[in-house]
C-alpha positions as CSV (number, residue, x, y, z in Angstrom):
1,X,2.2,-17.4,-18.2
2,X,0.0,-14.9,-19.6
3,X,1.5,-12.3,-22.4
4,X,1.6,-9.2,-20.2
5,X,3.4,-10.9,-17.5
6,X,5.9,-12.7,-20.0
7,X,6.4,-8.8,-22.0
8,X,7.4,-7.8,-18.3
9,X,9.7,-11.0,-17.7
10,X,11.2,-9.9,-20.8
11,X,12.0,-6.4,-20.0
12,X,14.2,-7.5,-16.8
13,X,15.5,-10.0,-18.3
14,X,17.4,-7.9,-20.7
15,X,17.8,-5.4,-18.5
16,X,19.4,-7.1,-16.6
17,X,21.6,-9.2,-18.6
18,X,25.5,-7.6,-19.0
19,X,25.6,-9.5,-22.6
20,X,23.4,-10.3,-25.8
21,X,21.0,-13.2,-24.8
22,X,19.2,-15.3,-26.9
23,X,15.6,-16.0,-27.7
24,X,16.8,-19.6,-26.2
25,X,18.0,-18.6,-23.5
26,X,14.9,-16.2,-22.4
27,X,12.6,-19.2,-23.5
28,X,14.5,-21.3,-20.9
29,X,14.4,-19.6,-18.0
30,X,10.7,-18.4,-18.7
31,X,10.0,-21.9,-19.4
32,X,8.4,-20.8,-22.9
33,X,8.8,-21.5,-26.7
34,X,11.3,-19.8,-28.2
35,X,8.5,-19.0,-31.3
36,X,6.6,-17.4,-28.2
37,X,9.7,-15.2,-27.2
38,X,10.2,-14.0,-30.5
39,X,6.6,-12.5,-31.2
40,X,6.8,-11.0,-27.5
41,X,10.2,-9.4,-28.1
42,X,8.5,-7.8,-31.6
43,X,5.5,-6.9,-29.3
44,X,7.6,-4.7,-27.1
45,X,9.7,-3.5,-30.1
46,X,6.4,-2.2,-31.9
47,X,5.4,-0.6,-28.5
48,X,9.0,1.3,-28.6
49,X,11.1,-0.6,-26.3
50,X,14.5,0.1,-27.6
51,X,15.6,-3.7,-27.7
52,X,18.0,-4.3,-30.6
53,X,19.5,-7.6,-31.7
54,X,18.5,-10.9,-34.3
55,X,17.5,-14.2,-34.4
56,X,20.4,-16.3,-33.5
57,X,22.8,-13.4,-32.0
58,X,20.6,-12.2,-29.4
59,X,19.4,-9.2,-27.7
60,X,20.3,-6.4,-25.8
61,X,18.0,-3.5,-24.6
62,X,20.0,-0.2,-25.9
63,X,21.9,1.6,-23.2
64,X,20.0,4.6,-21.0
65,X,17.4,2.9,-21.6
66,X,14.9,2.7,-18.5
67,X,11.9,1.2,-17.0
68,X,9.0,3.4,-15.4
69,X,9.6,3.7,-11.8
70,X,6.5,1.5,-11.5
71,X,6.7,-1.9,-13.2
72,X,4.3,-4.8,-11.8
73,X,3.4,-8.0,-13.0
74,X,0.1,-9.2,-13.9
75,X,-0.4,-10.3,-10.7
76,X,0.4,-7.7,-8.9
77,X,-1.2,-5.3,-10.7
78,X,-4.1,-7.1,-9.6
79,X,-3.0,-7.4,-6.4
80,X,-3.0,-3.4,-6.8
81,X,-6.1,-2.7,-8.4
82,X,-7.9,-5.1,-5.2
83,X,-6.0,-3.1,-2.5
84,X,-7.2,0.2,-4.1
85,X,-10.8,-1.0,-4.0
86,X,-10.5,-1.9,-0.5
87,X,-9.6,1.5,0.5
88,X,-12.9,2.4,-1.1
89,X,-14.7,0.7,1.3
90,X,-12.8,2.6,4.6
91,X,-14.1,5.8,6.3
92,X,-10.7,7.8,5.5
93,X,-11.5,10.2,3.6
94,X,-7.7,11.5,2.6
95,X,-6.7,7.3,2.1
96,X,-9.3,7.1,-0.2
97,X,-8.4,10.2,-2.3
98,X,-4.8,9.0,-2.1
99,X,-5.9,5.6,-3.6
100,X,-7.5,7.5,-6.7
101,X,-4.2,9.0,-6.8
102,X,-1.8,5.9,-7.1
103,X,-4.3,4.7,-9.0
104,X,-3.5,7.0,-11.6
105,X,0.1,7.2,-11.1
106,X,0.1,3.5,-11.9
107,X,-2.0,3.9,-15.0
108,X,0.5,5.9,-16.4
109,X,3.6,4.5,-15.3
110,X,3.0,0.5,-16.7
111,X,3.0,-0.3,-20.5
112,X,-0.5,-1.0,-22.6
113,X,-1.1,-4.7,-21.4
114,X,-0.8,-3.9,-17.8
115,X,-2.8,-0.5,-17.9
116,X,-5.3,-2.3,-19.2
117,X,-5.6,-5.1,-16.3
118,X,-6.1,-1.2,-14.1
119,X,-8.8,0.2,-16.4
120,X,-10.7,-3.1,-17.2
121,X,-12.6,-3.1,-13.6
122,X,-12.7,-7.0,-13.6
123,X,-12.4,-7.0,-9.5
124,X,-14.0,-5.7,-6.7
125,X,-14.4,-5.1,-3.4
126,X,-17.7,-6.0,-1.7
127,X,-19.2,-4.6,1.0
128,X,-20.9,-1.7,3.1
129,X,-18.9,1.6,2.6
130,X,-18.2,2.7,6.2
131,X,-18.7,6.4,6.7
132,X,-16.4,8.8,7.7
133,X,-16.8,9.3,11.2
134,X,-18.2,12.6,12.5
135,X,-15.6,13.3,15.3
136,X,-12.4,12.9,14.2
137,X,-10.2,13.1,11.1
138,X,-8.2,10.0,10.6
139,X,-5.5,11.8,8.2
140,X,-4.7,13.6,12.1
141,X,-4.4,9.9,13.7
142,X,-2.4,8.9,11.1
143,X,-0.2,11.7,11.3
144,X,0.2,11.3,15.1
145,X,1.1,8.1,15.0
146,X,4.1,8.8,12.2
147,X,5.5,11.8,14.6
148,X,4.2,10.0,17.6
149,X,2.4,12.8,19.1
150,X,-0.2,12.5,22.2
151,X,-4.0,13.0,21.1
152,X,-7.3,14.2,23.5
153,X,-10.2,12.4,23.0
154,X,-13.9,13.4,24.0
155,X,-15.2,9.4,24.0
156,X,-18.2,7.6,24.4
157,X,-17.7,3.7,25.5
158,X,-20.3,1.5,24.2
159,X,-22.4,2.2,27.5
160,X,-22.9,5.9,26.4
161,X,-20.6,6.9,29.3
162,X,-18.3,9.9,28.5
163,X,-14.7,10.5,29.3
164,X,-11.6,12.4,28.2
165,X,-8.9,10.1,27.1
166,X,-5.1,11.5,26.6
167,X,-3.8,8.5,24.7
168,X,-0.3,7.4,22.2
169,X,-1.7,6.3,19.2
170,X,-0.4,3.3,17.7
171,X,-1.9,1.7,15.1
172,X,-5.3,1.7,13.0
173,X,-7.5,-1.3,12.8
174,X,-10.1,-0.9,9.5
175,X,-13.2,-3.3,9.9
176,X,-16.1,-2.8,7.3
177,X,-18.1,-1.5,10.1
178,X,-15.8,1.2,11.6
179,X,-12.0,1.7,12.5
180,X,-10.6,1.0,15.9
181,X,-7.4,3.3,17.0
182,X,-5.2,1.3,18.9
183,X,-3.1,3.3,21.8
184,X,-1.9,3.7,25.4
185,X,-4.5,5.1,27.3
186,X,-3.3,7.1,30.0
187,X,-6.2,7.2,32.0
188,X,-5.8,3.1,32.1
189,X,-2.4,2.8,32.0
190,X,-2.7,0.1,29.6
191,X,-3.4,-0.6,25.7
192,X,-7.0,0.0,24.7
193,X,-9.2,0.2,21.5
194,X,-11.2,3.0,20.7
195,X,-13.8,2.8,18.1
196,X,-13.3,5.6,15.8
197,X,-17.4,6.3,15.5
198,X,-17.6,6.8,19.2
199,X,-14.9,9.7,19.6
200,X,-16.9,12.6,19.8
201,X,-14.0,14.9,19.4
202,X,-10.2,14.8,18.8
203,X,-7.6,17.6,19.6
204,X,-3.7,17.5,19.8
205,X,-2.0,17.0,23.0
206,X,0.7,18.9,22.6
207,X,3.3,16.4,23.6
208,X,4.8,13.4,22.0
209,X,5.8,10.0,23.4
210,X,8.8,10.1,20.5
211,X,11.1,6.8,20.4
212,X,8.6,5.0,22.0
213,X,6.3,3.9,19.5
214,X,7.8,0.9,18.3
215,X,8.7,-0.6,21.5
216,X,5.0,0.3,22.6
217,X,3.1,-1.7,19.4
218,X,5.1,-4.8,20.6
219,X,3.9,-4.7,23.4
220,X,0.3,-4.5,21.8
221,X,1.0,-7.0,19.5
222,X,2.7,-9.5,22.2
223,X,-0.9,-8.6,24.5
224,X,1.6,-7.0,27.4
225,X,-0.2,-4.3,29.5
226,X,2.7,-3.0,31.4
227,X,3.4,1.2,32.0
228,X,5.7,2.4,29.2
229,X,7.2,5.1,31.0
230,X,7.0,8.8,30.8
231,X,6.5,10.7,27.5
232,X,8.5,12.9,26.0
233,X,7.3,16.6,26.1
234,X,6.9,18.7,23.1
C-alpha cells in the first residue's frame, strides 16, 4: 500500500473508531508494520491532523474534528484524474468546463499527497478531440433529458435526406468520433439514434413526456420497440 493511500486508511480509521486504538491495531487491519503506522500517524500530525494519543495507549482523532467533503484514495483519485481527461476528449462544451471545475474542487478538498497524484499529469487520455457539434447544444439535451422534456430536430440521416424529428430524449452515447442522442422518435414510433453532428438544428418542444423516462430507457436498454404511450403536455 502506497503512503498516500495508508495516510488516508488512517484518517477513517480513527475517525471512525468510538475508543483510543493502537498503532497495533491500525497495523493489523492495514496489514502494515506498526514502525510504518507510527511515522504515518507523525506524517499527518505535522500536516495538522488533530490526532492525539502515544505509543502504547493509542490514538484518537480530537472531537469536531472533520474530513474534507472529498476524500479519495490513491486509486481513485486516479480513477478521477482519468475520467476528467476523458471528458476532454467529448464535444460538450459545458461537460468539459464542468470537468475543469471538479477538477479544482478536488485539488483543494484532498490533503498534500493526494493533490499531488491531481497536479502530477502522470495519465492521459488519447485520442482525437471530437468537436462541438454546430447544431445543437448538448448542455440543452442533457437538460431535457433530467426534466424529460420533448425536443425538435432539423436532421440529416446519413443519406443527406432531411426531416423534422419531435423525439424523448433518453440518454447520450459519447464515441471519440461524435455523440449519439438516444430517444423515442415520434415520427417512428420506436427508439432511434441520432448522431449529434447531423442535427442541423435543435429547439424545445414544449411538452414533456414526465414519469416516463425511466420506464422508456428500459426499454432501450432491453432492445423493445413498443409505443410508450401518450406524453404529458407542458
Amino acid at each position: 500500500m502506497r503512503k498516500a493511500s495508508r495516510l488516508f486508511e488512517i484518517i477513517q480509521i480513527l475517525r471512525l473508531a468510538r475508543h483510543p486504538i493502537t498503532a497495533a491495531e491500525i497495523a493489523g487491519r492495514m496489514e502494515v508494520t506498526v514502525r510504518s503506522i507510527y511515522r504515518d500517524i507523525a506524517a499527518l500530525q505535522a500536516m495538522r491532523v488533530p490526532i492525539e494519543g502515544e505509543r502504547g495507549i493509542g490514538y484518537i482523532l480530537r472531537p469536531g474534528f472533520d474530513l474534507p467533503p472529498l476524500m479519495f484514495s490513491i486509486e481513485e483519485t486516479e480513477a478521477v484524474v482519468l475520467a476528467l481527461a476523458l471528458l476532454e476528449r467529448t464535444g460538450d462544451v459545458e461537460l468539459k468546463e464542468a470537468a475543469k471545475r471538479v477538477g479544482a474542487k478536488i485539488a483543494g478538498a484532498v490533503p498534500p499527497p493526494l493533490r499531488q497524484t491531481l497536479s502530477a499529469r502522470a495519465l492521459h487520455a488519447w485520442g482525437t478531440v471530437q468537436p462541438a457539434p454546430e447544431g445543437i447544444d448538448l448542455s440543452r439535451v442533457r437538460r431535457a433529458i433530467r426534466e424529460e422534456e420533448k425536443l425538435v430536430l432539423d436532421y440529416r440521416d446519413e443519406l443527406g435526406r432531411a426531416s423534422e424529428r419531435t423525439i424523448r430524449p433518453l440518454a447520450l452515447i459519447y464515441y471519440s468520433q461524435s455523440a449519439n442522442i438516444v430517444a423515442w422518435c415520434e415520427l417512428r414510433q420506436a427508439i432511434r439514434n441520432f448522431r449529434a453532428d447531423r442535427v442541423e438544428n435543435c429547439d424545445p418542444a414544449g411538452t414533456w413526456f414526465r414519469g416516463e423516462g425511466d420506464r422508456l430507457r428500459e426499454l432501450w436498454i432491453s432492445g423493445w420497440k413498443v409505443d410508450p404511450g401518450p406524453a404529458i403536455p407542458g
